[in-house]
N, C-alpha and C positions, 0 to 999 in steps of 0.2 A: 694368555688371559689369566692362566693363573698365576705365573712370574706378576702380573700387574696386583691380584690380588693379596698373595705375600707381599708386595712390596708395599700395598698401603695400609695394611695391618701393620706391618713392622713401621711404618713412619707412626701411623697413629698412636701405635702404645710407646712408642718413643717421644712421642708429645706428650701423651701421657704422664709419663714416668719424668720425665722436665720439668712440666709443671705440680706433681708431688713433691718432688724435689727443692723449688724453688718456694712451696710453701711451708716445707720442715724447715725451710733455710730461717723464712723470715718468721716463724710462729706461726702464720694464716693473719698476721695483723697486716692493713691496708693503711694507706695515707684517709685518716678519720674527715667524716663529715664536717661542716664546718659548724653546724649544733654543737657536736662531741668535741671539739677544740674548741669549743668557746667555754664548755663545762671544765675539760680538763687543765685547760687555762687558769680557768676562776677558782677551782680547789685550789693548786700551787701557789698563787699568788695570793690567793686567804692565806695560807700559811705564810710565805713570807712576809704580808704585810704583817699580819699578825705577830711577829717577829720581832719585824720594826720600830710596832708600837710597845712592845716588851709585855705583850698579852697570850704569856705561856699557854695558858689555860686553854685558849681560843683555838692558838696554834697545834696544840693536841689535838684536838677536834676533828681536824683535816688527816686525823692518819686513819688507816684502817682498823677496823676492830680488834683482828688478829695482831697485829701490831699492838695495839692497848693494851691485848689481855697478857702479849706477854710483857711487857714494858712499863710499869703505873709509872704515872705521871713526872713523879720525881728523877726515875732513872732516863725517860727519855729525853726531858731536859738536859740528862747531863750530859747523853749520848750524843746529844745534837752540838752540846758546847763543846765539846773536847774530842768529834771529830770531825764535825761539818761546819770551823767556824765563818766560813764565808754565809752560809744558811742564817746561824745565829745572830751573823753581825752585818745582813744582808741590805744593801743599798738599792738593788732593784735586780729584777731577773729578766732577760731574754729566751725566747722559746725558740728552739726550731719545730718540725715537724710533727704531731704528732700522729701515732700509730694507737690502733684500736683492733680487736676481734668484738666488740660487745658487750665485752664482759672483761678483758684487759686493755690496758692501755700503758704508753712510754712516748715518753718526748726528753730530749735533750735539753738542759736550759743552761745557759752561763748566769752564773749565779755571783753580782757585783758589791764586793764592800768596801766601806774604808782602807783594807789592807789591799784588796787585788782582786783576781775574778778566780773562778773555778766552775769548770764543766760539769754539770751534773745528771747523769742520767735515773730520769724519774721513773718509777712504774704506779702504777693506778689500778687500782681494781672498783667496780662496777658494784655498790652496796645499796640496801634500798634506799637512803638516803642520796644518794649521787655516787661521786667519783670520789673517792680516799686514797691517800700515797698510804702503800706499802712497800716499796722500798726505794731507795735510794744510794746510787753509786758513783764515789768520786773519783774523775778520771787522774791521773796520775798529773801530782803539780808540774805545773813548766815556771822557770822563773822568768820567763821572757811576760808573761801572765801578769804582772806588777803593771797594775795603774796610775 
């Protein structure tokens, strides 16, 4: 009897310690409500449309404030042109997944121009206005990539 109860203490905290484990892995973010994609959706593609239409001003808008305050306006224009130019020169975006804790959020988007595509992994923070990108990372080009 007691072999039984060491033994389902040790499975337990070894469930336990799995599921810690697998939520350090992934942040504690889950595959988001379909509300919270539909938001984090609509922020990224304000910005890209915004883009589109060559409505810098707008497309600021959609970043996060921490981003603003380090970044005025002028410098993140340039940062966007000279190193996200599929963002800048962007044709349309595709989403996969997104991820959420409530307060962050990340989705994957292939982001399509004139020139070609490029993968972009978005992050999102949760402001009282809605959802604003604060950061933005481009996955390493492939030239197989050319549209």
């Amino acid at each position: 009897m007691v072999f039984r109860m060491k033994r389902g203490l040790w499975l337990l905290m070894t469930l336990m310690l799995g599921g810690l484990i697998l939520r350090a892995a992934d942040g504690g973010m889950r595959a988001s409500k379909p509300e919270v994609r539909k938001e984090v959706v609509a922020t990224i593609e304000g910005q890209l449309g915004a883009f589109r239409a060559k409505d810098t001003k707008k497309a600021y808008t959609f970043a996060a404030a921490a981003l603003r305050a380090q970044n005025p306006l002028r410098q993140f224009l340039r940062i966007v042109e000279n190193n996200y130019p599929e963002i800048w020169a962007n044709t349309k975006g595709e989403f996969g997944v997104v991820r959420d804790d409530g307060t962050r959020a990340t989705v994957l988007v292939q982001v399509f121009s004139t020139d070609g595509r490029a993968d972009y992994d978005y992050g999102l923070v949760k402001e009282k206005d809605g959802w604003r990108i604060d950061s933005v990372l481009r996955h390493a080009p492939n030239k197989a990539d050319k549209v």
